[in-house]
PAZAPA-440159 format. One record per residue: residue number from 1; x, y, z of N, C-alpha, C in turn. Coordinates in nm, 3 decimals, padded with zeros to 5 digits, m for minus. Example, Ala and Ser with C-alpha at 12.3 -4.5 7.8 and 13.67 -1.06 7.14 Angstrom:
2
<site i="1" n_east="01.319" n_north="m00.569" n_up="00.780" ca_east="01.230" ca_north="m00.450" ca_up="00.780" c_east="01.320" c_north="m00.330" c_up="00.780"/>
<site i="2" n_east="01.285" n_north="m00.225" n_up="00.708" ca_east="01.367" ca_north="m00.106" ca_up="00.714" c_east="01.290" c_north="00.003" c_up="00.787"/>
***
This chain:
147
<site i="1" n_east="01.349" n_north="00.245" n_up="m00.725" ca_east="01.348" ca_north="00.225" ca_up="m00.582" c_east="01.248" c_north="00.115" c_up="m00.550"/>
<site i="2" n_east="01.317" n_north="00.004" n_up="m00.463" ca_east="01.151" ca_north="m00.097" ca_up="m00.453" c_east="01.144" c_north="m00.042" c_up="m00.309"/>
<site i="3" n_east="00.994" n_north="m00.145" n_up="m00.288" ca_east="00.951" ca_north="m00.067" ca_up="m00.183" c_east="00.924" c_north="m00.198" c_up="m00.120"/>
<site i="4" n_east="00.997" n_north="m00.226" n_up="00.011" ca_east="00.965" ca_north="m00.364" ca_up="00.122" c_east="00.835" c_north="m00.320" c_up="00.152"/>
<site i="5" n_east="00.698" n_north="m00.428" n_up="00.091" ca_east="00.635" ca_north="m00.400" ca_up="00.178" c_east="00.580" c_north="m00.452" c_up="00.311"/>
<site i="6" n_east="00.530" n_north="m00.389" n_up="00.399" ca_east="00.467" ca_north="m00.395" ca_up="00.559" c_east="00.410" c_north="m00.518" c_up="00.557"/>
<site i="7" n_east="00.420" n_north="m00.621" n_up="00.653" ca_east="00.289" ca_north="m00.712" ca_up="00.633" c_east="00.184" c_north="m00.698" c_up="00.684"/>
<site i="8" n_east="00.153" n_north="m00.567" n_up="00.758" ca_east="00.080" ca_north="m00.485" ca_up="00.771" c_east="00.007" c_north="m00.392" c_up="00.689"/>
<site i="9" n_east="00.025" n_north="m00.346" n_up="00.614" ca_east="m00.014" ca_north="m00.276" ca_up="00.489" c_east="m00.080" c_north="m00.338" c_up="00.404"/>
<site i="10" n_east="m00.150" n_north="m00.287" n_up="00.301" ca_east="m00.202" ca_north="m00.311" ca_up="00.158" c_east="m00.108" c_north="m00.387" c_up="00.085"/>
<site i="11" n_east="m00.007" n_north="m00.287" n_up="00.044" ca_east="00.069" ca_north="m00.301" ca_up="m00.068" c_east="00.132" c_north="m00.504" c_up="m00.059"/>
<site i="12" n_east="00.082" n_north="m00.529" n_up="00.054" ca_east="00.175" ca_north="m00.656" ca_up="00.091" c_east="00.038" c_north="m00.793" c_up="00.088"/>
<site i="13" n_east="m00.071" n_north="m00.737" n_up="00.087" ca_east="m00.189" ca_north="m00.829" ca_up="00.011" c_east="m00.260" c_north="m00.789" c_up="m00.091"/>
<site i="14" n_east="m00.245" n_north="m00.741" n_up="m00.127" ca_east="m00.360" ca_north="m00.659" ca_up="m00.285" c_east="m00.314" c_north="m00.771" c_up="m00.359"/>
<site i="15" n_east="m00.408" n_north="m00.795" n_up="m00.484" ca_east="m00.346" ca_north="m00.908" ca_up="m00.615" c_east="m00.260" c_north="m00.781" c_up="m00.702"/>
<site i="16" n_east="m00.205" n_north="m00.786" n_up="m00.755" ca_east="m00.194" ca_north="m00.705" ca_up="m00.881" c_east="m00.082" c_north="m00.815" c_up="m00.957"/>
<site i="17" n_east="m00.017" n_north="m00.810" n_up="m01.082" ca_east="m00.102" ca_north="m00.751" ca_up="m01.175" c_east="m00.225" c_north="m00.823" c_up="m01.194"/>
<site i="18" n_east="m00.319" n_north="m00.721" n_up="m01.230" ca_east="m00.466" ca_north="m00.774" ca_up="m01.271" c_east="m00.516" c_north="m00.718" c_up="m01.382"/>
<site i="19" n_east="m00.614" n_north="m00.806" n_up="m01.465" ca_east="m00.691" ca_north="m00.744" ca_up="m01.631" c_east="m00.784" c_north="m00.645" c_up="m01.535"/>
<site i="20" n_east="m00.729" n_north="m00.546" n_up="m01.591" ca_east="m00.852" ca_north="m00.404" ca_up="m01.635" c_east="m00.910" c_north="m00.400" c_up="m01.795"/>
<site i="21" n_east="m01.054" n_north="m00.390" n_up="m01.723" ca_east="m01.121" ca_north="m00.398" ca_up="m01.901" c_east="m01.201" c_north="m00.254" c_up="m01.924"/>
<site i="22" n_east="m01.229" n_north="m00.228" n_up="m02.004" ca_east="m01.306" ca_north="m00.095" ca_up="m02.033" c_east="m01.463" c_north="m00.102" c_up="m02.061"/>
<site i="23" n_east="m01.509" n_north="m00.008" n_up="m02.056" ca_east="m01.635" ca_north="m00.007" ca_up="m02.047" c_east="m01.703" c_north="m00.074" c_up="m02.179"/>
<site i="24" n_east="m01.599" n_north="m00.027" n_up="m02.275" ca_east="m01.648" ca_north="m00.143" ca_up="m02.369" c_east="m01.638" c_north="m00.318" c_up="m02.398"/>
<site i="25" n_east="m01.570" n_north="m00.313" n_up="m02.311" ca_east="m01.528" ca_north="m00.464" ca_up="m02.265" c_east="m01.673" c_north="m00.575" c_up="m02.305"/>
<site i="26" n_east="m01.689" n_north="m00.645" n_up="m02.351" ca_east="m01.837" ca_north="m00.784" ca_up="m02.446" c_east="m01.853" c_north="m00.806" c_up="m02.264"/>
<site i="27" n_east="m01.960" n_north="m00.859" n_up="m02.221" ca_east="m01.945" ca_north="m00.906" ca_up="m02.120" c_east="m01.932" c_north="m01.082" c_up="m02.146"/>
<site i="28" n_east="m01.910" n_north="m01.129" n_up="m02.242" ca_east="m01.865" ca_north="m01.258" ca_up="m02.274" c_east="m01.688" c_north="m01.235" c_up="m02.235"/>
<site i="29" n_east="m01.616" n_north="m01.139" n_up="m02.278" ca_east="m01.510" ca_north="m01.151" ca_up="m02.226" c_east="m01.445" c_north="m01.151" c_up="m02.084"/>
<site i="30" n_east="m01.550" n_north="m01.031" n_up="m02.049" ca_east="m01.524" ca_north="m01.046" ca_up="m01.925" c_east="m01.583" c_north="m01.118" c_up="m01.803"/>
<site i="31" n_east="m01.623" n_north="m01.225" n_up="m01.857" ca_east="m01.709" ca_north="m01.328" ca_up="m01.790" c_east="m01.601" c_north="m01.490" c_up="m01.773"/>
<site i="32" n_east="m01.530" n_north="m01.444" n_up="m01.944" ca_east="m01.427" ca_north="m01.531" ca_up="m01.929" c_east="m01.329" c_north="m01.494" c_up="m01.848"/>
<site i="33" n_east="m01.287" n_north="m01.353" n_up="m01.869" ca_east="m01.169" ca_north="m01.327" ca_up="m01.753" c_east="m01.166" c_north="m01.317" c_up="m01.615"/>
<site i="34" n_east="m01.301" n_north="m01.315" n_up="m01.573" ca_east="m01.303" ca_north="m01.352" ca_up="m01.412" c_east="m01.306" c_north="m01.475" c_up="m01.364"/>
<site i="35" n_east="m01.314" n_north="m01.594" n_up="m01.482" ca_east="m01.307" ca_north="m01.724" ca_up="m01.456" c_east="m01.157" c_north="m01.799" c_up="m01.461"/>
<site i="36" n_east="m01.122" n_north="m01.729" n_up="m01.580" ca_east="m00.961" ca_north="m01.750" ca_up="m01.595" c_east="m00.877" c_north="m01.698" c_up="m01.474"/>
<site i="37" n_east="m00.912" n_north="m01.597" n_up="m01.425" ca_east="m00.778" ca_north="m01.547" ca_up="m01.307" c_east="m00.908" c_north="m01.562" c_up="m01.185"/>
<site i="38" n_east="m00.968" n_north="m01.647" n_up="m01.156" ca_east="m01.004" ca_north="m01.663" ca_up="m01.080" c_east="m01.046" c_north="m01.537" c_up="m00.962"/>
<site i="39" n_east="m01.096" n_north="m01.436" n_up="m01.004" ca_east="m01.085" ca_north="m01.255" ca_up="m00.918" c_east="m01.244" c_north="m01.281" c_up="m00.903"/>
<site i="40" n_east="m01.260" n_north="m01.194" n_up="m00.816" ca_east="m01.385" ca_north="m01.174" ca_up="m00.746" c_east="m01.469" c_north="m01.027" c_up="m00.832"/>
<site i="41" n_east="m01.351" n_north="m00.974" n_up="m00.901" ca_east="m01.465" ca_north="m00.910" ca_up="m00.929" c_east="m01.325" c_north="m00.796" c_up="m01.043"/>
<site i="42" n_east="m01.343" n_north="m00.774" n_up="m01.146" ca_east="m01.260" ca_north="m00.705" ca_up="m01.249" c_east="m01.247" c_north="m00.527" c_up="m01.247"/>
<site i="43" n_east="m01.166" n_north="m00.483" n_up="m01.229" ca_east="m01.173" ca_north="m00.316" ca_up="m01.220" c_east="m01.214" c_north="m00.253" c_up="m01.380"/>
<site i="44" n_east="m01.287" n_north="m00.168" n_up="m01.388" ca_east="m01.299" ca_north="m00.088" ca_up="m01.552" c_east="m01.232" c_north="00.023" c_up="m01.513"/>
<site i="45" n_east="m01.154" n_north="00.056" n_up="m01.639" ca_east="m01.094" ca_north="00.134" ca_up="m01.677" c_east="m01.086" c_north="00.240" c_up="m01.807"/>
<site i="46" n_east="m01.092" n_north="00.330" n_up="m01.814" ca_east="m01.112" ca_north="00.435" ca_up="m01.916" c_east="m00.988" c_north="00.496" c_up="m01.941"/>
<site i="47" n_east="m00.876" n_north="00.515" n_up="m02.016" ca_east="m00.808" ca_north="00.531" ca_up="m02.041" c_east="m00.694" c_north="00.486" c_up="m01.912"/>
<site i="48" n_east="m00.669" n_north="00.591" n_up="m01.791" ca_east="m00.598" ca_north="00.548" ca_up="m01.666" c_east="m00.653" c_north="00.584" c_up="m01.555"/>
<site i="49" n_east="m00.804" n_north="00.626" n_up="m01.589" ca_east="m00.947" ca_north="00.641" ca_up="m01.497" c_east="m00.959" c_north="00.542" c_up="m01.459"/>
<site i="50" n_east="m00.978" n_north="00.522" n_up="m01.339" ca_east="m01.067" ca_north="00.385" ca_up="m01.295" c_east="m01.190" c_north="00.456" c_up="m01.267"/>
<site i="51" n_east="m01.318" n_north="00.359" n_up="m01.283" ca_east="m01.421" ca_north="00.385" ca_up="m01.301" c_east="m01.534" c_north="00.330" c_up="m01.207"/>
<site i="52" n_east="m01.463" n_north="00.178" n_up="m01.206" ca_east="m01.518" ca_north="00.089" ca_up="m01.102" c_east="m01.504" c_north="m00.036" c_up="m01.099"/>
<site i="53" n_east="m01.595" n_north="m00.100" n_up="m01.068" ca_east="m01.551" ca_north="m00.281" ca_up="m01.041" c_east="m01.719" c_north="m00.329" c_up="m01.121"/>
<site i="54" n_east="m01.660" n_north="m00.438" n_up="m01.237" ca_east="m01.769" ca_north="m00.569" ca_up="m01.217" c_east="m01.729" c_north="m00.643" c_up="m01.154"/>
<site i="55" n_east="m01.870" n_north="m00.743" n_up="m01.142" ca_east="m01.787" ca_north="m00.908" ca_up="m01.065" c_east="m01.960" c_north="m00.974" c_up="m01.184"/>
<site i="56" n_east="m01.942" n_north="m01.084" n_up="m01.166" ca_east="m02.007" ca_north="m01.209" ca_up="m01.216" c_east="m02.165" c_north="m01.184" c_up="m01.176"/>
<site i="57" n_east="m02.201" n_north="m01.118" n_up="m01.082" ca_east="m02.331" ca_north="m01.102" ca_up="m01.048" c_east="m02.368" c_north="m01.002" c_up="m01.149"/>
<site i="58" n_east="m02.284" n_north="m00.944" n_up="m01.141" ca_east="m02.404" ca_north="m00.768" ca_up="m01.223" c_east="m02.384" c_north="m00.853" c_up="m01.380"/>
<site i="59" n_east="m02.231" n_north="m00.913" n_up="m01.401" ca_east="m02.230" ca_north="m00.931" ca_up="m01.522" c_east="m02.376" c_north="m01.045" c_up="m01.593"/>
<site i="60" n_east="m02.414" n_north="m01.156" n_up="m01.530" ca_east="m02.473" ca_north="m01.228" ca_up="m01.529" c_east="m02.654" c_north="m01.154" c_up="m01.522"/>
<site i="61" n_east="m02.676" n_north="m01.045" n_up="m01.469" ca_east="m02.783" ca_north="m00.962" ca_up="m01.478" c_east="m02.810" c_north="m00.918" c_up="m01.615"/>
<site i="62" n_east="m02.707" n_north="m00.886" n_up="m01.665" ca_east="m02.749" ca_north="m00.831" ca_up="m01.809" c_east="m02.746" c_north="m00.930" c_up="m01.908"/>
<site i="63" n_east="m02.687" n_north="m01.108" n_up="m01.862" ca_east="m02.782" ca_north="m01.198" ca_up="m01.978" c_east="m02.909" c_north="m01.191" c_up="m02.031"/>
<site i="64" n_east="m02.903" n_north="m01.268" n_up="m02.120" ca_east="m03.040" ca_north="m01.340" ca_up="m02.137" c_east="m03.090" c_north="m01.449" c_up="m02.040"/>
<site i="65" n_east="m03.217" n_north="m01.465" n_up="m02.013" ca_east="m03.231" ca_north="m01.615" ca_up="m01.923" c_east="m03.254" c_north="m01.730" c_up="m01.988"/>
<site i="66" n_east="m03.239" n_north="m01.818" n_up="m01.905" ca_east="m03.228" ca_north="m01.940" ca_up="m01.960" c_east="m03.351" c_north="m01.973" c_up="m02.030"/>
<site i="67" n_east="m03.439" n_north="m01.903" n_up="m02.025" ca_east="m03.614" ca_north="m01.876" ca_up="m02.059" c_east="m03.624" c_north="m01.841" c_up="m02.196"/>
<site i="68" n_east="m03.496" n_north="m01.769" n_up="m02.256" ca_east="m03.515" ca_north="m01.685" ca_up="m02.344" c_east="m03.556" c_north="m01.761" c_up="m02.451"/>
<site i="69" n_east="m03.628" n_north="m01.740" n_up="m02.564" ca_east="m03.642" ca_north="m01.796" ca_up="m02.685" c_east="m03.531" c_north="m01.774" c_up="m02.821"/>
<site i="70" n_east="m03.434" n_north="m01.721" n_up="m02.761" ca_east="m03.308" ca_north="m01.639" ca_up="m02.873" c_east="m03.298" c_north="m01.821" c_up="m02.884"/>
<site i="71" n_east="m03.223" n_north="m01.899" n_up="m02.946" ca_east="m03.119" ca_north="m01.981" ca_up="m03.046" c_east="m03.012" c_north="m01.965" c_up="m02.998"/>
<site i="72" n_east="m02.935" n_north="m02.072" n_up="m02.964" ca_east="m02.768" ca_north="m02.083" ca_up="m02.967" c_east="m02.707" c_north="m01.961" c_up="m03.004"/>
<site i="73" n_east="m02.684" n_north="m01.971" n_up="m03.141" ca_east="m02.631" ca_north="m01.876" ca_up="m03.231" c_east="m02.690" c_north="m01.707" c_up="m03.181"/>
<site i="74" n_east="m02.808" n_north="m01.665" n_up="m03.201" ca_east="m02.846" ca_north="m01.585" ca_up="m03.170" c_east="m02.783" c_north="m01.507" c_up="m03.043"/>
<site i="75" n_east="m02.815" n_north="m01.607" n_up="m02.884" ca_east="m02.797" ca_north="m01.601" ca_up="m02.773" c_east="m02.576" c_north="m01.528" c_up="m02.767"/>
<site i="76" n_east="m02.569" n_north="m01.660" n_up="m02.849" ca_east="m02.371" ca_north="m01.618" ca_up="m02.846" c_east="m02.366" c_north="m01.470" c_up="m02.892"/>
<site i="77" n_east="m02.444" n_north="m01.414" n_up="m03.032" ca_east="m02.427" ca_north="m01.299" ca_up="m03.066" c_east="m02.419" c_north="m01.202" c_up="m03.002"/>
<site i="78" n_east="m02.547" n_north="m01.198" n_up="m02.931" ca_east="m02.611" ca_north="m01.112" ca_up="m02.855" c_east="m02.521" c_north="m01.111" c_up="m02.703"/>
<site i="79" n_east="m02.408" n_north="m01.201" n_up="m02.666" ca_east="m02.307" ca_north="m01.164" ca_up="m02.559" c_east="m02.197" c_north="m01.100" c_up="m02.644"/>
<site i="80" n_east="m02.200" n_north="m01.109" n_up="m02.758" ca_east="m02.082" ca_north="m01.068" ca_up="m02.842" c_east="m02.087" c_north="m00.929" c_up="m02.829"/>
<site i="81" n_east="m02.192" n_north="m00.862" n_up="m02.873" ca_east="m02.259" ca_north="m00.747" ca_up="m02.875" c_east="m02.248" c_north="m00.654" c_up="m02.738"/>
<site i="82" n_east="m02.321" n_north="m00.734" n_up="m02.669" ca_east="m02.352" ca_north="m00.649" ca_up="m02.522" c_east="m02.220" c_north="m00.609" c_up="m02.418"/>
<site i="83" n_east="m02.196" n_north="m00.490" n_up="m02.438" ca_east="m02.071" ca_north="m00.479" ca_up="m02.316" c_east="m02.081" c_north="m00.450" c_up="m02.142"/>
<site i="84" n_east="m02.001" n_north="m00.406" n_up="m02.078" ca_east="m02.042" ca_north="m00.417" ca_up="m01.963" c_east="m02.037" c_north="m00.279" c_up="m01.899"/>
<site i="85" n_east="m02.021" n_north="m00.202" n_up="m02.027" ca_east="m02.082" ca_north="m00.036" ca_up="m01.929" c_east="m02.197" c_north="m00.031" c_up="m01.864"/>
<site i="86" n_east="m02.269" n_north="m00.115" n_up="m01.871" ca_east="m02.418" ca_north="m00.066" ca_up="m01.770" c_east="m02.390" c_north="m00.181" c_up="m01.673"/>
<site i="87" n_east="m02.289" n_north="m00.291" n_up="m01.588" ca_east="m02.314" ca_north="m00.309" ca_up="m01.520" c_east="m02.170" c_north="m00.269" c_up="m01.412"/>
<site i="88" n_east="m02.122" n_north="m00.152" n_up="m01.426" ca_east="m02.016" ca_north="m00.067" ca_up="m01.383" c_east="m02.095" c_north="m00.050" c_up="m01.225"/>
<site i="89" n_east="m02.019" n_north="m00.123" n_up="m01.113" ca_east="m02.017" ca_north="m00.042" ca_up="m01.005" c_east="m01.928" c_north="00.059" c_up="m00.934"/>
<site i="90" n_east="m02.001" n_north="00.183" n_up="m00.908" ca_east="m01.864" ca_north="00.278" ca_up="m00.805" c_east="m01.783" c_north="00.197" c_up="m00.717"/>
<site i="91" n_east="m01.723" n_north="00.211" n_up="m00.701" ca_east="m01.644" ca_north="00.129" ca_up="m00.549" c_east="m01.698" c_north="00.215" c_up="m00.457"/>
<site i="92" n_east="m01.729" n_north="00.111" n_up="m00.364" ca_east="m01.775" ca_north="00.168" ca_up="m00.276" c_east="m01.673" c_north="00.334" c_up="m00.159"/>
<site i="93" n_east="m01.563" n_north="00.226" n_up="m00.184" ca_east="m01.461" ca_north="00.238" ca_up="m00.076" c_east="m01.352" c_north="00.253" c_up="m00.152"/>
<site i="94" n_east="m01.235" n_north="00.301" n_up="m00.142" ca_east="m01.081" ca_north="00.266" ca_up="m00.216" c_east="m01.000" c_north="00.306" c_up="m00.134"/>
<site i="95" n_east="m00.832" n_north="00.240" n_up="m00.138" ca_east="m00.781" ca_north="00.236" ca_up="m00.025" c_east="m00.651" c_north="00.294" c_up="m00.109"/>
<site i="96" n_east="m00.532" n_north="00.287" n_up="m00.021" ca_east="m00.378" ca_north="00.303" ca_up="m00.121" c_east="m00.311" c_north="00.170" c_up="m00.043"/>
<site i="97" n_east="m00.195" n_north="00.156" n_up="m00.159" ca_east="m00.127" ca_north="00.068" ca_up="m00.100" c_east="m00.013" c_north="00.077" c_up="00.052"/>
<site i="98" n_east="m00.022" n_north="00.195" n_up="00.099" ca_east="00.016" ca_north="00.247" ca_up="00.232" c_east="m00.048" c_north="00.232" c_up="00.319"/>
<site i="99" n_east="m00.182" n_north="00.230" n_up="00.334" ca_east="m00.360" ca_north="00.236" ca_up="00.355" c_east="m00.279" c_north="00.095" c_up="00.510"/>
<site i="100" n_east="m00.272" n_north="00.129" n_up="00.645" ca_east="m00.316" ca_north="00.018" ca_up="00.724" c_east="m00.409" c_north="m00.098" c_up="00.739"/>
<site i="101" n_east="m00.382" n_north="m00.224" n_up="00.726" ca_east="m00.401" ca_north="m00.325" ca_up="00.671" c_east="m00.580" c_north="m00.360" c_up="00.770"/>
<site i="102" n_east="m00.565" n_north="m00.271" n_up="00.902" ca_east="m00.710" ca_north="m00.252" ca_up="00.985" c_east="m00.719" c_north="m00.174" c_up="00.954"/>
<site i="103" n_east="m00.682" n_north="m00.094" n_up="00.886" ca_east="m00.758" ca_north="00.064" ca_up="00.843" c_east="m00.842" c_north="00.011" c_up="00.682"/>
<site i="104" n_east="m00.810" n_north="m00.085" n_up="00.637" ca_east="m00.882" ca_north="m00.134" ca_up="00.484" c_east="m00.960" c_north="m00.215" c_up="00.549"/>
<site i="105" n_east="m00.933" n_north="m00.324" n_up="00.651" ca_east="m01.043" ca_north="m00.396" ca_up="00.704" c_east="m01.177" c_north="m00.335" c_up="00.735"/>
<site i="106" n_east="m01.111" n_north="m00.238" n_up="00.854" ca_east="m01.271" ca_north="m00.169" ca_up="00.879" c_east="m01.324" c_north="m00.128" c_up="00.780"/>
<site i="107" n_east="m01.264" n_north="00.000" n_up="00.665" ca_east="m01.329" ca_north="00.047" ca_up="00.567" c_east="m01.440" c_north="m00.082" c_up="00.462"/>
<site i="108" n_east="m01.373" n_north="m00.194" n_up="00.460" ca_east="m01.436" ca_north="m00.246" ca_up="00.401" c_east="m01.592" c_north="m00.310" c_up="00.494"/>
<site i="109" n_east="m01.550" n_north="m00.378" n_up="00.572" ca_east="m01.661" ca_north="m00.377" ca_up="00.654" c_east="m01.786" c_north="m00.270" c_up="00.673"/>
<site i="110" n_east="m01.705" n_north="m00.147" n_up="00.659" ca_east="m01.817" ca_north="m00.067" ca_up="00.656" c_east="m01.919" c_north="m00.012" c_up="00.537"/>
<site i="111" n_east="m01.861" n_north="m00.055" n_up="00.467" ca_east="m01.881" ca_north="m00.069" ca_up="00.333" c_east="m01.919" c_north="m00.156" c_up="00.251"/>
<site i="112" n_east="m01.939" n_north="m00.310" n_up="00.337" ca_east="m01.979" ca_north="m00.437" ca_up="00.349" c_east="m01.969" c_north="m00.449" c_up="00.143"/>
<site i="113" n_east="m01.813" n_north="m00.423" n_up="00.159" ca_east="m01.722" ca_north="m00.436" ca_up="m00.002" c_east="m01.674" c_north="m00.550" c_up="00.017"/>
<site i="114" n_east="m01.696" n_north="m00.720" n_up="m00.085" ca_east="m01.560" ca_north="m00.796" ca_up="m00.094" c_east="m01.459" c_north="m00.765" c_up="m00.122"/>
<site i="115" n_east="m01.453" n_north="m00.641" n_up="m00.250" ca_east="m01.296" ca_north="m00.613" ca_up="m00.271" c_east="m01.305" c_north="m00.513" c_up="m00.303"/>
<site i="116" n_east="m01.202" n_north="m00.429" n_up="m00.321" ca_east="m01.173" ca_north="m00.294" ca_up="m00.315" c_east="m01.083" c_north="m00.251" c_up="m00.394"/>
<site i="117" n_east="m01.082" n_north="m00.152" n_up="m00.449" ca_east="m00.979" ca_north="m00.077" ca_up="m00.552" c_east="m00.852" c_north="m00.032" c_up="m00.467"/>
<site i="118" n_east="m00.711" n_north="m00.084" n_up="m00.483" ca_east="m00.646" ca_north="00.007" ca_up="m00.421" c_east="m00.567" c_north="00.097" c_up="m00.542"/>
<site i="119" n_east="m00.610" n_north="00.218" n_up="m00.481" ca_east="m00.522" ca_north="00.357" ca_up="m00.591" c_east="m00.405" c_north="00.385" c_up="m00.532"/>
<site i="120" n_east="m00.280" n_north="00.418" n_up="m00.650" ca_east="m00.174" ca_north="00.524" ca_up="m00.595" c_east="m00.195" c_north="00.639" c_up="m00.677"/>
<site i="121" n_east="m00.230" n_north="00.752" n_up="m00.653" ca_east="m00.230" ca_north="00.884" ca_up="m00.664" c_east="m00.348" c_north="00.895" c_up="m00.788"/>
<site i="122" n_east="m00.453" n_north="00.825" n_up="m00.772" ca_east="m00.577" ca_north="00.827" ca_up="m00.824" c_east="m00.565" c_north="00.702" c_up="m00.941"/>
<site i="123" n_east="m00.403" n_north="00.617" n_up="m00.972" ca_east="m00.376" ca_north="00.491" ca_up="m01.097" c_east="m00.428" c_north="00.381" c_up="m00.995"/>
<site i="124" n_east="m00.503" n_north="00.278" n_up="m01.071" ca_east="m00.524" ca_north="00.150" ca_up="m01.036" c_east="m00.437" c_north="00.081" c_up="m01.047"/>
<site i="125" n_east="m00.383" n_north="00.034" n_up="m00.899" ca_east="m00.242" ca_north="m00.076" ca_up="m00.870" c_east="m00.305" c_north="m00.206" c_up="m00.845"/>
<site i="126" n_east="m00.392" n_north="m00.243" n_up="m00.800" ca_east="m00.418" ca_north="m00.362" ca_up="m00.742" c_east="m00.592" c_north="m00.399" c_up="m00.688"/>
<site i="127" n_east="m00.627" n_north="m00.491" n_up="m00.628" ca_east="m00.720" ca_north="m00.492" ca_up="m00.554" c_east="m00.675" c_north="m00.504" c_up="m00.466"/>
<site i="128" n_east="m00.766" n_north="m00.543" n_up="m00.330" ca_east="m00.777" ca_north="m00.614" ca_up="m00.198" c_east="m00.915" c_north="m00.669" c_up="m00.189"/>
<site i="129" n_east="m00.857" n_north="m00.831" n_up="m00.163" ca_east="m01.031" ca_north="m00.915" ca_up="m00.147" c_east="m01.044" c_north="m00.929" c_up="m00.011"/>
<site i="130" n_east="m01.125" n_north="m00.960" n_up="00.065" ca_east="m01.152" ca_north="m00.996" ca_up="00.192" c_east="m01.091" c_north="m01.080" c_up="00.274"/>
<site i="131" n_east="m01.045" n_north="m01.225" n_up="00.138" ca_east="m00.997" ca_north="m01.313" ca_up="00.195" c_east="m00.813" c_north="m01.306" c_up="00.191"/>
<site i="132" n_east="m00.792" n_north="m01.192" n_up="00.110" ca_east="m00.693" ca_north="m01.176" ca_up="00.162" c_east="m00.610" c_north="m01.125" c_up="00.333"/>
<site i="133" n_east="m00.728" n_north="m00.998" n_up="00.363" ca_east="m00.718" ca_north="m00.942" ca_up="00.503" c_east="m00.765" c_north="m01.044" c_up="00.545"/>
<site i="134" n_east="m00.879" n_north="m01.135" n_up="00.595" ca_east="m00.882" ca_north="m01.278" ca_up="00.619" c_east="m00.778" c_north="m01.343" c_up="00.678"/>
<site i="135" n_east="m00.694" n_north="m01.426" n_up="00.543" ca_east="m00.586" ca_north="m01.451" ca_up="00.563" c_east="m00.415" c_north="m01.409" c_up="00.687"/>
<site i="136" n_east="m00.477" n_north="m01.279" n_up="00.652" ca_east="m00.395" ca_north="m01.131" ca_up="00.734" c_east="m00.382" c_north="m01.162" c_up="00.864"/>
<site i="137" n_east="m00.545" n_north="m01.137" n_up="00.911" ca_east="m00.539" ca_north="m01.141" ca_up="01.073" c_east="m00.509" c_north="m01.308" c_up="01.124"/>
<site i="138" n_east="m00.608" n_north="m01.398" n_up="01.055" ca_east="m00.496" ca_north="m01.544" ca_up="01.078" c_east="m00.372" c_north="m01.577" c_up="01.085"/>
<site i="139" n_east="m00.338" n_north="m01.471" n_up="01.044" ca_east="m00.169" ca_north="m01.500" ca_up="01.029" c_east="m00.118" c_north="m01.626" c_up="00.928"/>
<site i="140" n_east="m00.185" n_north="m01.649" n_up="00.851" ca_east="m00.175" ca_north="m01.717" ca_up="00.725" c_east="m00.067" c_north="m01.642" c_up="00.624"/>
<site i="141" n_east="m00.023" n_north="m01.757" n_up="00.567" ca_east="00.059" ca_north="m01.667" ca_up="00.405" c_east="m00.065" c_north="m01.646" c_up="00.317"/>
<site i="142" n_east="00.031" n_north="m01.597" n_up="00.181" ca_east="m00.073" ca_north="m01.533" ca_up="00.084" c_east="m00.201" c_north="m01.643" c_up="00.014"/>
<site i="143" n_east="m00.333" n_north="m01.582" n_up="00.046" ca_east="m00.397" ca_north="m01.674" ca_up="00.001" c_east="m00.435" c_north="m01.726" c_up="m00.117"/>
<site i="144" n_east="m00.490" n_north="m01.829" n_up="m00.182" ca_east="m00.470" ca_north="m01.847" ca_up="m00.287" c_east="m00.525" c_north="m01.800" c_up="m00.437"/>
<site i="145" n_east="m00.651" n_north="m01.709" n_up="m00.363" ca_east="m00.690" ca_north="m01.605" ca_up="m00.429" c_east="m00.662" c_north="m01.519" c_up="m00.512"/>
<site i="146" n_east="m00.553" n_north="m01.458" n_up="m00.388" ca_east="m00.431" ca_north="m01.320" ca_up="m00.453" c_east="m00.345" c_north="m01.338" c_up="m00.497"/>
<site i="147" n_east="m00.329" n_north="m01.340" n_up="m00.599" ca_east="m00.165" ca_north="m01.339" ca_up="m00.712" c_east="m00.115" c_north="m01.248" c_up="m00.719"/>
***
């Protein structure tokens, strides 16, 4: 059964498909994969748990600094090594893809979330970034953000 969605609704701006990585995820990989699909911020996943969201800030916290005395070589290892279970945030907020398209706005606002997990029946379907609802109330098409 497909489902027309609302251009009102979620289901009709969220990105999906999107890389879910796991807690064991290098944060070298997933540093590359938020650069490659261009996302604001990557969902973790534990088997078909979602768990939460990185983005580039937390990931970038658990480098080394540019200060460090590690070596090239050393420095690469040591992202090889390090994964990104410790920089796992809760979502603040999570929506469904039924979820009214001002009913995710406000939530997020209140929640002062760029993007948001949207769940169907607790599975990770998609996000929603800001600049998608953005886009929304402008009455813009899909922005170039959301794939």
């Amino acid at each position: 059964m497909s489902v027309d969605p609302s251009p009102s609704c979620v289901r009709a701006w969220m990105s999906a498909p999107l890389p879910a990585i796991t807690p064991r995820t290098t944060v070298a990989t997933a540093l590359r994969l938020l650069r490659e699909h261009q996302a604001p911020a990557l969902p973790v996943c534990d088997q078909d748990r979602f768990l939460g969201l990185v983005d580039e800030k937390a990931l970038l916290r658990l480098t080394p600094s540019e200060v460090t005395t590690l070596d090239v070589y050393e420095l690469r290892d040591v992202l090889e090594r390090l994964t990104v279970a410790r920089a796992v945030a809760p979502a603040p907020v999570a929506v469904t893809p039924e979820t009214p398209l001002a009913d995710a706005a406000g939530a997020m606002s209140r929640a002062a979330a760029a993007v948001v997990p949207v769940l169907d029946g607790g599975r990770l379907v998609g996000l929603l970034h800001w600049t998608a609802v953005l886009a929304a109330t402008a009455g813009g098409g899909r922005p170039v953000a959301s794939r």
